[in-house]
Structures are given as structure tokens and as C-alpha cells.
C-alpha positions as CSV (number, residue, x, y, z in Angstrom):
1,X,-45.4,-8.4,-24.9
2,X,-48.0,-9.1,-21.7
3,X,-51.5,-8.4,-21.4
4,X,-54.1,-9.6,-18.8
5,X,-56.3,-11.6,-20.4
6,X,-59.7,-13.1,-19.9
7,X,-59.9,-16.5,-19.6
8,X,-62.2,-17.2,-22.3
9,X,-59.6,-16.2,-24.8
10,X,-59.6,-19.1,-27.6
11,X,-56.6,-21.1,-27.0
12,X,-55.8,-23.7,-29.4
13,X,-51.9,-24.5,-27.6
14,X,-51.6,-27.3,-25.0
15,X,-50.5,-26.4,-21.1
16,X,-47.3,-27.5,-21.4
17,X,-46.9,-27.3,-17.6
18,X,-49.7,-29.4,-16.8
19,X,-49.2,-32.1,-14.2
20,X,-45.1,-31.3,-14.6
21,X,-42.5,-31.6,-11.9
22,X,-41.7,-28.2,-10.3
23,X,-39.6,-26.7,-7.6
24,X,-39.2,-23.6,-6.0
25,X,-36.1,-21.7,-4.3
26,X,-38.0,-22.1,-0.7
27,X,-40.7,-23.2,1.4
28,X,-42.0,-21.7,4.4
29,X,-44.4,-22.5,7.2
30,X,-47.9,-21.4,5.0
31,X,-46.4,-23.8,2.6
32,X,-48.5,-26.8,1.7
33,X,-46.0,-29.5,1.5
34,X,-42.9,-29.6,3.2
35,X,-40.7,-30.0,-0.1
36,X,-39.8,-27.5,-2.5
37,X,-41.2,-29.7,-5.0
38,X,-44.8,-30.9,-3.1
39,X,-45.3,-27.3,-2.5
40,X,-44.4,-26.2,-6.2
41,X,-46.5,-28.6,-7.6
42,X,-50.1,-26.7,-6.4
43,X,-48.9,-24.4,-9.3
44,X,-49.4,-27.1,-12.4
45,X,-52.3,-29.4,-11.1
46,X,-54.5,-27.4,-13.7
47,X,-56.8,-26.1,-11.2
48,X,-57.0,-22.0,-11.9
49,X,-60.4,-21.7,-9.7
50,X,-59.0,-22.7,-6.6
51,X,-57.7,-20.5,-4.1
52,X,-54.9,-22.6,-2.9
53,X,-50.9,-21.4,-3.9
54,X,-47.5,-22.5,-3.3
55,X,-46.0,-19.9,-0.6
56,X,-41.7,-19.7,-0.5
57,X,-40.4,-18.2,2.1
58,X,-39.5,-14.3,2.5
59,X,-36.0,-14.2,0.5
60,X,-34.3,-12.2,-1.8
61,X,-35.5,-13.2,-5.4
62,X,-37.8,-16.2,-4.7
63,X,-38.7,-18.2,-7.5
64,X,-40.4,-20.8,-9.1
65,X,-39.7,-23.5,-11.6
66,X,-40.9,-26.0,-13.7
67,X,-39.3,-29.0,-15.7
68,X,-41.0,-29.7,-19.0
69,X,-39.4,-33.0,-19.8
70,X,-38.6,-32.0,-23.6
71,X,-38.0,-29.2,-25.3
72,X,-40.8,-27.1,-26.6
73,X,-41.4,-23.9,-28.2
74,X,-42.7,-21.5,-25.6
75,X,-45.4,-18.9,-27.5
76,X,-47.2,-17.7,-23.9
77,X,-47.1,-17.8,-20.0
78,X,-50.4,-17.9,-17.8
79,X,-49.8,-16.7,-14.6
80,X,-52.8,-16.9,-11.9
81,X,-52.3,-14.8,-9.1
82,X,-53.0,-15.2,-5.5
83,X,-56.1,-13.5,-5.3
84,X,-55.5,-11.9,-1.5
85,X,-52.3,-9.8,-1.0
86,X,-52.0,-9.9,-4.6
87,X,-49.8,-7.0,-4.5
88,X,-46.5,-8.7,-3.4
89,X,-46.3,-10.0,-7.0
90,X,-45.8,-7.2,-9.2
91,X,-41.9,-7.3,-10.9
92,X,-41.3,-10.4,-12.0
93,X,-39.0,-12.1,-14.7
94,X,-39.3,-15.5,-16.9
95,X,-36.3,-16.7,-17.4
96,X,-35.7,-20.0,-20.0
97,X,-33.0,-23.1,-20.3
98,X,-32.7,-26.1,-22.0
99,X,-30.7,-27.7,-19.3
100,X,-31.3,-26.0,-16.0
101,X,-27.5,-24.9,-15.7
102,X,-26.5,-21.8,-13.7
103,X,-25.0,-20.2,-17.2
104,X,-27.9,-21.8,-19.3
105,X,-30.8,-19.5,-18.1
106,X,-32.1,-16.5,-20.5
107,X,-34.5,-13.9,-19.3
108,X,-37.0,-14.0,-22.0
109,X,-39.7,-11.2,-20.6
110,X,-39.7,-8.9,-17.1
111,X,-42.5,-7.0,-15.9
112,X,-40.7,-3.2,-14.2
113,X,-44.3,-1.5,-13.7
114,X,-46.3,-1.6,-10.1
115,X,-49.7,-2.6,-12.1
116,X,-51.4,-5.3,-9.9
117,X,-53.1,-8.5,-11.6
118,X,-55.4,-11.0,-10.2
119,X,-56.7,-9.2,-7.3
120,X,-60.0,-10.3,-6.3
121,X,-60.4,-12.2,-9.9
122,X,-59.5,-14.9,-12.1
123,X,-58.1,-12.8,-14.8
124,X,-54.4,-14.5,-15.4
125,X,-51.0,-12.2,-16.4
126,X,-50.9,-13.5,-20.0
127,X,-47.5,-13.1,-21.5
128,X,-46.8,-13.7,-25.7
129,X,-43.9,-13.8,-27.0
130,X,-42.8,-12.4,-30.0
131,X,-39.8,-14.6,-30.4
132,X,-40.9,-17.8,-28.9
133,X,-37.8,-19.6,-26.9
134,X,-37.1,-23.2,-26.8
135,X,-36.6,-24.7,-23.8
136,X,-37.4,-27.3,-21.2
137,X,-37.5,-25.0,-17.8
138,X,-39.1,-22.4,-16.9
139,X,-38.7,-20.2,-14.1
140,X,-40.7,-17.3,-12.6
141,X,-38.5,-15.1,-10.2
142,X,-39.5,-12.5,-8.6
143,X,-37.8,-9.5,-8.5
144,X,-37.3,-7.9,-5.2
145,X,-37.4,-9.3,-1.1
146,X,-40.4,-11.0,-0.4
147,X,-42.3,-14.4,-0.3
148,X,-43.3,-15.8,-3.9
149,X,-46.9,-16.9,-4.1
150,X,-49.2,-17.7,-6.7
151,X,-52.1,-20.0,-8.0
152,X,-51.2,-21.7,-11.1
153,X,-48.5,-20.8,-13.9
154,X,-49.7,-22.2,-17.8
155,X,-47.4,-22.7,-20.1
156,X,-48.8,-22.9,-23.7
157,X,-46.8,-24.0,-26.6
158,X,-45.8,-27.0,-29.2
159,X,-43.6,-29.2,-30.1
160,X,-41.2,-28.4,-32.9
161,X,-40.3,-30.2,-36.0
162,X,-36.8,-31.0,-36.7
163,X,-35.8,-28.2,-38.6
164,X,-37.3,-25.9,-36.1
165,X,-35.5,-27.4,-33.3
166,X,-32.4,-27.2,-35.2
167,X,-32.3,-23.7,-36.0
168,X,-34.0,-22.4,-32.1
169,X,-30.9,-24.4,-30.7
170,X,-28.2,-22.5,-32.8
171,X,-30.3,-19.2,-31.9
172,X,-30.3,-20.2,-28.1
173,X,-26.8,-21.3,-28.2
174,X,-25.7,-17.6,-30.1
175,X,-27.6,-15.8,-27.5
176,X,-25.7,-17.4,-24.7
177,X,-22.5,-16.7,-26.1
178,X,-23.2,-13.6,-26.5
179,X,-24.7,-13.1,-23.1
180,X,-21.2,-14.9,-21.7
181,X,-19.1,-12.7,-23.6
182,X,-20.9,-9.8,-22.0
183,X,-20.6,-11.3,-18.5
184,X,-16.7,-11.3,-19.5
185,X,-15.7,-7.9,-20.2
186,X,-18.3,-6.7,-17.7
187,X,-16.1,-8.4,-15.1
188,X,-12.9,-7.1,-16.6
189,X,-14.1,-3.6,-16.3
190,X,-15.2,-4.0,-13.0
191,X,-12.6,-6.1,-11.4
192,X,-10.0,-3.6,-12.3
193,X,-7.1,-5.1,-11.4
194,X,-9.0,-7.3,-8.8
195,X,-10.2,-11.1,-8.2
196,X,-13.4,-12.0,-7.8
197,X,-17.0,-12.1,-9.4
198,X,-20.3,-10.2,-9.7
199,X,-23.0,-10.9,-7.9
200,X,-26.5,-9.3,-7.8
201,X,-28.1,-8.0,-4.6
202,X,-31.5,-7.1,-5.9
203,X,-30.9,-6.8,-9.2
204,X,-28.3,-4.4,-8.1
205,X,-24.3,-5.5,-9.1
206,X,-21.7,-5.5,-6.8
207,X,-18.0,-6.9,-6.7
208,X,-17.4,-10.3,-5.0
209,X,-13.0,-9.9,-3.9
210,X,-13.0,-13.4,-3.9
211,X,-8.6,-13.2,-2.8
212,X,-10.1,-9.6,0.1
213,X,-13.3,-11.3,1.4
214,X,-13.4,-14.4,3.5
215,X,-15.2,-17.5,2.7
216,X,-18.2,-17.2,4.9
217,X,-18.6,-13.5,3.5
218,X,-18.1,-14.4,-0.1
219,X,-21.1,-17.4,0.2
220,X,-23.2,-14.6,2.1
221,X,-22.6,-12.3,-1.0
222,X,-23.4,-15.1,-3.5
223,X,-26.6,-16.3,-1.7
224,X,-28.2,-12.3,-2.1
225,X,-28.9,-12.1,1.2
226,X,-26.3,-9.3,2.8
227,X,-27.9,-6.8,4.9
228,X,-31.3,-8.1,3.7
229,X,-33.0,-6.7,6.7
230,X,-32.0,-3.4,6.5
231,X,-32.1,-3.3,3.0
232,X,-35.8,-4.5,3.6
233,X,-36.2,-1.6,6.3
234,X,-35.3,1.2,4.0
235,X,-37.4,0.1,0.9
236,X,-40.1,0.3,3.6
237,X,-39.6,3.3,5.4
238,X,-37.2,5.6,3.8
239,X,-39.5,8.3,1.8
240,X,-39.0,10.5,-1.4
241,X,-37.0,13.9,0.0
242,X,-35.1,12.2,2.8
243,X,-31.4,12.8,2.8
244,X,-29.7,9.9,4.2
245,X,-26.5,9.8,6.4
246,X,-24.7,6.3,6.5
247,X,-21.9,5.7,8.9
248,X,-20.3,2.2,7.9
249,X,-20.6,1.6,4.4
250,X,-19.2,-1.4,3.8
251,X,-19.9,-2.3,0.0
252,X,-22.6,0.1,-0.1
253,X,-25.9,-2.7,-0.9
254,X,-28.0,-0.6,1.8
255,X,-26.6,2.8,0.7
256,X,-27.9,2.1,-2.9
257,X,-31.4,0.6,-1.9
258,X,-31.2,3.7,-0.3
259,X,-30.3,5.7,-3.4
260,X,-33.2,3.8,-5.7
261,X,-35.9,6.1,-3.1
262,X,-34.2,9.5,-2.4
263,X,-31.7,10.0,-5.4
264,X,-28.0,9.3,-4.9
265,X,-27.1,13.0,-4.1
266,X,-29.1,12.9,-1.3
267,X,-26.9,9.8,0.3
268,X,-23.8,10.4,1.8
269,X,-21.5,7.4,3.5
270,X,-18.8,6.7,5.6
271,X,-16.5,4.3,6.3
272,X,-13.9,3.8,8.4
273,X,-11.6,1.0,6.1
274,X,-10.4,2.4,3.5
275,X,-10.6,-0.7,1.2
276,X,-14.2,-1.2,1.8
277,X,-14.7,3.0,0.6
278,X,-13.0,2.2,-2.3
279,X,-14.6,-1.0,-3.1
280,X,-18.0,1.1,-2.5
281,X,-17.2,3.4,-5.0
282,X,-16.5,1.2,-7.6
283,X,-19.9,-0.5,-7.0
284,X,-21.8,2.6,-6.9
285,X,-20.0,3.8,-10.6
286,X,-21.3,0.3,-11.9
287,X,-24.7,1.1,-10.7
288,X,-25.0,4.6,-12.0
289,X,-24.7,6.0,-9.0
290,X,-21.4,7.7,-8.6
291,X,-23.2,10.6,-7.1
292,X,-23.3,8.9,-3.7
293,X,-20.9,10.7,-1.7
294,X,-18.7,7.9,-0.3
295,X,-15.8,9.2,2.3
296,X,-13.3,8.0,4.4
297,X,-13.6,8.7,8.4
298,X,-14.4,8.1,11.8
299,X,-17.1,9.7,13.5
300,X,-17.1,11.3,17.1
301,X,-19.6,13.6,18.3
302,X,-19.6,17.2,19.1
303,X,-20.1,16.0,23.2
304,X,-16.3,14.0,23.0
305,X,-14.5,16.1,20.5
306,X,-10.9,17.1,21.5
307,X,-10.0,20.0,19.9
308,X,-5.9,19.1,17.9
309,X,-7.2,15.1,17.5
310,X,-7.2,14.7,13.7
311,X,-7.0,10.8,13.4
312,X,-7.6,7.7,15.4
313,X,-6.6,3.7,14.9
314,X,-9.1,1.4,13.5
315,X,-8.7,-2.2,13.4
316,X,-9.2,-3.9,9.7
317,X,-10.3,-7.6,9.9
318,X,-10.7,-10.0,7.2
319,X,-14.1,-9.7,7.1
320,X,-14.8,-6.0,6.6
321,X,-18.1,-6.3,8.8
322,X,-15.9,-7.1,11.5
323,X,-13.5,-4.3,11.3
324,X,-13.9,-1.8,14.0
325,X,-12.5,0.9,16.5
326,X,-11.7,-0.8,19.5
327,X,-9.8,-4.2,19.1
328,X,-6.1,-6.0,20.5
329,X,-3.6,-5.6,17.0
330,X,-2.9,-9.0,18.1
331,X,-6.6,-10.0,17.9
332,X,-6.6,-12.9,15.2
333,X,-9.0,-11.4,13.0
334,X,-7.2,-8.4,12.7
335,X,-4.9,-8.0,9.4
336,X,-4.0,-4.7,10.2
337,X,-4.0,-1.2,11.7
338,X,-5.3,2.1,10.3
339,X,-5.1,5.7,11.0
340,X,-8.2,7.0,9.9
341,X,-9.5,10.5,10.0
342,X,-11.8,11.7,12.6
343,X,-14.8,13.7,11.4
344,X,-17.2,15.6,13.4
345,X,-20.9,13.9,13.4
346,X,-23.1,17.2,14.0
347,X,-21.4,18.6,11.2
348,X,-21.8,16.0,8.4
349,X,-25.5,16.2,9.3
350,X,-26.4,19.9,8.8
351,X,-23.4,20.2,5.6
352,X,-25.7,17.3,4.1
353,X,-29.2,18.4,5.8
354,X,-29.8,14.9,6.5
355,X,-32.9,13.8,8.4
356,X,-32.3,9.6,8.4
357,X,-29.0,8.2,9.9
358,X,-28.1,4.3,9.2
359,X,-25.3,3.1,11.6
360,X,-23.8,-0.3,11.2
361,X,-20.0,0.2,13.2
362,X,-19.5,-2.6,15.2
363,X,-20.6,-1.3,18.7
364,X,-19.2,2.7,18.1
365,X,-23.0,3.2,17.8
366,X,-23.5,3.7,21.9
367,X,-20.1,6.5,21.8
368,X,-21.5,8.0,18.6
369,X,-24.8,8.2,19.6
370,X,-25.5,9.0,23.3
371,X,-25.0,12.1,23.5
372,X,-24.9,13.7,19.8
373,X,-27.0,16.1,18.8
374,X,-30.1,14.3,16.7
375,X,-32.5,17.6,16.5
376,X,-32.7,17.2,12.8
377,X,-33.1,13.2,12.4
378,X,-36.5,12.0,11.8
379,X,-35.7,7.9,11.8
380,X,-32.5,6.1,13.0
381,X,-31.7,2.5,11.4
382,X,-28.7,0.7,13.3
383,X,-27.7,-2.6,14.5
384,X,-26.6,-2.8,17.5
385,X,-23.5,-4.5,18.8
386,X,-23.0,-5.4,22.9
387,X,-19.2,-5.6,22.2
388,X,-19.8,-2.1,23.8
389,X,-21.0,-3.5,26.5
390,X,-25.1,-3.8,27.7
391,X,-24.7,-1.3,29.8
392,X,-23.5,1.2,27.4
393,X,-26.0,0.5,24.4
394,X,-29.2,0.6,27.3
395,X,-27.8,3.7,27.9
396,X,-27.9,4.6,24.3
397,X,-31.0,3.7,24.0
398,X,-32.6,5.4,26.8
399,X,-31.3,8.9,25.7
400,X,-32.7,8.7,22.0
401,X,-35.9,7.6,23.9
402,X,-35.3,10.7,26.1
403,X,-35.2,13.0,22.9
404,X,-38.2,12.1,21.2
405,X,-37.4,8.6,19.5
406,X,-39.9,5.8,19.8
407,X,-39.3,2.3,18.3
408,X,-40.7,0.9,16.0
409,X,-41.3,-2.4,17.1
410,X,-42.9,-3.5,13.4
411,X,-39.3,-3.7,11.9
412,X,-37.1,-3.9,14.8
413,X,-35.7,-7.3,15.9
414,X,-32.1,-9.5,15.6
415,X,-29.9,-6.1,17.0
416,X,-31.3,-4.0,13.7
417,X,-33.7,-1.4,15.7
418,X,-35.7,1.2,14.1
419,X,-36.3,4.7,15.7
420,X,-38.8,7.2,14.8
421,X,-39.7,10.4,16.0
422,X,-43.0,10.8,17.7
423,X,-44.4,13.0,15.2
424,X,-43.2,11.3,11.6
């Protein structure tokens, strides 16, 4: 149960928290300490009148944390929020441990609504629980991309006698089995036959092939932070109604952020490796959305079609990312050879009626793209690859300028470049 609360609420519990080590997952340059740990502790010097607040850096699922020193029974949560862009802290979770342990940590409470707190006020985000935890840390976490900020977190609870201790131990340690248990035959049914682990990606689940995927992509994966800009772009910009055409799949993180806005019958996907469309499927089933159209195919435009051409090579690489049309079989990355169905752009976008394309293909973009019919595309999201060449992708460029694209300069930067037509 949560409730904002005013602060001259009788209180008879002790703040916990109060002059108590913390960390936090980041710090960034509005931080005011240099250290995860001087920045974090702003948050439990017991000052809830000041405007000053710890500050991590733009990530995916910041958080904040704070080490008790003992265990204590946990009955509410203070949480004062920045009282300027307040906003950014909406979904949030508390999550509990004893020992700090990556398998130790139990989310006790999550906020899912947009309701902002703390704007312009001093009123904190007060949180009771009904089934006070034990536990000696306490994390907050936000929930989505974005910088974690706030004031000062209270933590309000006791002490426990023995017998209490006892029993909220056997009760923690129940839960976590249970919890573990869960994790098991969650990954059995989603493995299927396969290696690896699960990994969230904004709260969203996807398969980690841990024998498929090479290292570096695997610690990518694990760290949350695949196709976080894009991902970032299309929470932004994508609107409810859109009907979204992606052309290079991969796992399908972007095509599901995608999904969360405009439904997943209104995204369709494409992929040119068929391991990676498979793999996409299976993560979109886990997800509840299997309605995603996910297909196998190249894509050439109506301008280069040859009539009787029904397939072409592509060129798998270890790291799916990297696989692409154009590449030596002898290239070392390369593991092995495809033939891959072509498909014909223009017609994939008025069978679907899409008005946003996403394009990640490993420099096919300036081919795909220069000369394709785009009369019905309101926003393009791509990154761009000079593997085709400079030349080619400033020609690219300057003909979607030519038909009525502008860019948007607000999220475009590091070869991801957003498009808009004048007139959206």
C-alpha cells in the first residue's frame, strides 16, 4: 500500500536510514560527489527541506541503495522527491535483502501508475507495508531509461526480538526459494532446447544464448543497455496509431518498446538471419506479444528490383549485429552463408499501412533507402553504417531530405538519426 503523505503525520518509528552508508548504480556530471557512495549519501543526511539530490546518470534502471548495518523490520519507506522535473520519477520499485547478493533481492512494493509526487512541495511518497520485510538493504530502482534523482529516502522501522527475527528469516528464505524455483522452470520453458539466461531489458525478458552470442554481446545484454538509444527514441516519439515497419530485428528489444505504444499487430519485423527471427519470436511469445509479425527476408526496393531474383546471400557473423549483405565468406567474423529471401520494400509498407520505418542493417540502409518510395512514412529511425561508403549514405541522406524529411537534431547523434516529415 502507498499514499503521499503529509509530513506532520505522527511517526513514532526511527529513520532507519539516517546517516547510513549508500550507493547508487551511477554518477554523472550534476552529481555532487564524484563517488557512487559521496553522491548517495545526500539521500540519508536527514535533511528533507533542502533542495539538493543525488543525480545517476541516464541508464537503464538506475538505482539507489542503502546499507542498514543490521537487520530490521521494514513497516514504511519516505521518499522525497526532487521538487523540479519531478516527473522523471514516477515507476519505481523497492526491492529488499539481507545480504546484498544478486539472488538475495525481493521486490517488496512497485509503483505502475504515471501519478507525479513531490512537485513543487514537500509532501514525501509514503509507502506501508502490509507484511513488513526484514532486511538490511534497501534499494530504490527505477523502472524505465532515465537518470535517478531524488531528495532524501526514510526508512522507518524496528528492531526485532528474537523470535521475530527467527520466524521473518524462514519467511524470507521460503520466498526466495520459491522465487528461484520460478526463475528455474521459467528458463526451461524459454531456453527450449537452448543455453543461456534471461535477462531483462526494461523490465522486458529476453533470452541470453550464452553457447550463439559472443562475449562482448552477452555482457552488452546482461548490462540492459542494448539498443538503449533507440529504444529511448521510440518511447519518445512513436505515437498511439502508428504502424511500425522494422527491417533488422535482431532480438526484437526495439520492436517490443515499440509494441508497449502501438499494440503488437501494428509492428511488423524483418530479419535477414534466420536464427536471430527465430530467437525474436520466442522473445516476443514470452512477452505476450506473439502478435508481432516477425519474418524472414531481405529487403530491396521497387527502384532495383529484378524481376525472376527470389533470393540473395547474406553473411551470418557471430555477433548477429554484425551480420550483413555484403561481406568476404572468408571474412573472420563470418560463420556462415545464407540464402535469404528477397522481399519487396514498397510492398510490405502499404500490405501493413505503416507510417514509421526502423532500420538497423549494417549499411543496406543507403541501397534500401535512396531511392524507395517513402510517400506514406511519417518518421524514419536508422543507424547508419559508412561500411557503405560516405558517399553513398550523404547520398541517402540528401534524397530523404529531398522528399520532405527534416532531422531531428533533438534525438539524432552516434549514427542513430531521426527523420521527420515537415508537417508531423
Amino acid at each position: 500500500m502507498a499514499r503521499i503523505m503529509n509530513l506532520n503525520v505522527l511517526n513514532t518509528l526511527s529513520n532507519l536510514a539516517l546517516g547510513k552508508p549508500a550507493t547508487q548504480s551511477s554518477v554523472s556530471r550534476w552529481s555532487t560527489a564524484p563517488t557512487p557512495e559521496g553522491d548517495a549519501s545526500v539521500a540519508t543526511n536527514g535533511d528533507t527541506s533542502s533542495a539538493q539530490f543525488f543525480h545517476t546518470d541516464f541508464e537503464t534502471a538506475p538505482w539507489w541503495q542503502v546499507d542498514l548495518e543490521d537487520d530490521f523490520v521494514i513497516s514504511r519507506l519516505r521518499l522525497f522527491n526532487r521538487r523540479d522535473i519531478a516527473d522523471r520519477l514516477r515507476k519505481f520499485s523497492i526491492l529488499v535483502s539481507r545480504t546484498a547478493a544478486p539472488d538475495s533481492w525481493l521486490t517488496v512494493f512497485t509503483k505502475t501508475d504515471d501519478a507525479v509526487f513531490g512537485a513543487f512541495n514537500d509532501c514525501p511518497y509514503v509507502v506501508e507495508f502490509d507484511t513488513p520485510p526484514l532486511a538490511r538493504y534497501v534499494r530504490v530502482r527505477k523502472d524505465d531509461d532515465g537518470c535517478l534523482h531524488f531528495r532524501e529516502c526514510e526508512i522507518l522501522g524496528y528492531a526485532p526480538d528474537d523470535e521475530q527475527r527467527a520466524a521473518l528469516i524462514s519467511r524470507t528464505e521460503q520466498e526466495l526459494l520459491r522465487l528461484k524455483q520460478e526463475r528455474e522452470e521459467r528458463l526451461r520453458l524459454f531456453a527450449d532446447g537452448r543455453s543461456g539466461v534471461i535477462v531483462e531489458i526494461d523490465s522486458l525478458s529476453v533470452f541470453v544464448d550464452t553457447q550463439r552470442y559472443s562475449p562482448a554481446m552477452i555482457n552488452t545484454l546482461r548490462s540492459g543497455r542494448y539498443e538503449g538509444g533507440e529504444r529511448h527514441i521510440v518511447k519518445n516519439l512513436l505515437r498511439a496509431g502508428d504502424r511500425v515497419l522494422e527491417i533488422g530485428t535482431a532480438i526484437g528489444a526495439v520492436s517490443m518498446t515499440a509494441a508497449r505504444i502501438v499494440g503488437p499487430g501494428a509492428v511488423m519485423t524483418f530479419d535477414a538471419n534466420p536464427d536471430m527471427v527465430q530467437d525474436a519470436r520466442r522473445n516476443f511469445a514470452a512477452n505476450n506479444k506473439a502478435e508481432i509479425s516477425a519474418n524472414l527476408g531481405v529487403m530491396r526496393n521497387r527502384a532495383l528490383w529484378v524481376d525472376g531474383e527470389t533470393d540473395i546471400d547474406f553473411f551470418v557473423a557471430q555477433d548477429f549485429w554484425a551480420s550483413r549483405l555484403f561481406a568476404a565468406p572468408s571474412s573472420p567474423d563470418i560463420v556462415r552463408v545464407v540464402k535469404v529471401p528477397l522481399v519487396r520494400f514498397e510492398d510490405k509498407i502499404a500490405d501493413h499501412r505503416a507510417n514509421v520505418l526502423i532500420c538497423d542493417i549494417e549499411g543496406g540502409e543507403a541501397d534500401l533507402l535512396e531511392k524507395a518510395d517513402l510517400e506514406s512514412i511519417r518518421m524514419i529511425l536508422m543507424e547508419v553504417h559508412y561500411t557503405a561508403g560516405r558517399a553513398r549514405i550523404d547520398a541517402m541522406m540528401r534524397s530523404l531530405i529531398g522528399q520532405g524529411f527534416n532531422v531531428n537534431f533533438d534525438f539524432t547523434g552516434h549514427h542513430v538519426v531521426v527523420l521527420e516529415r515537415a508537417q508531423a
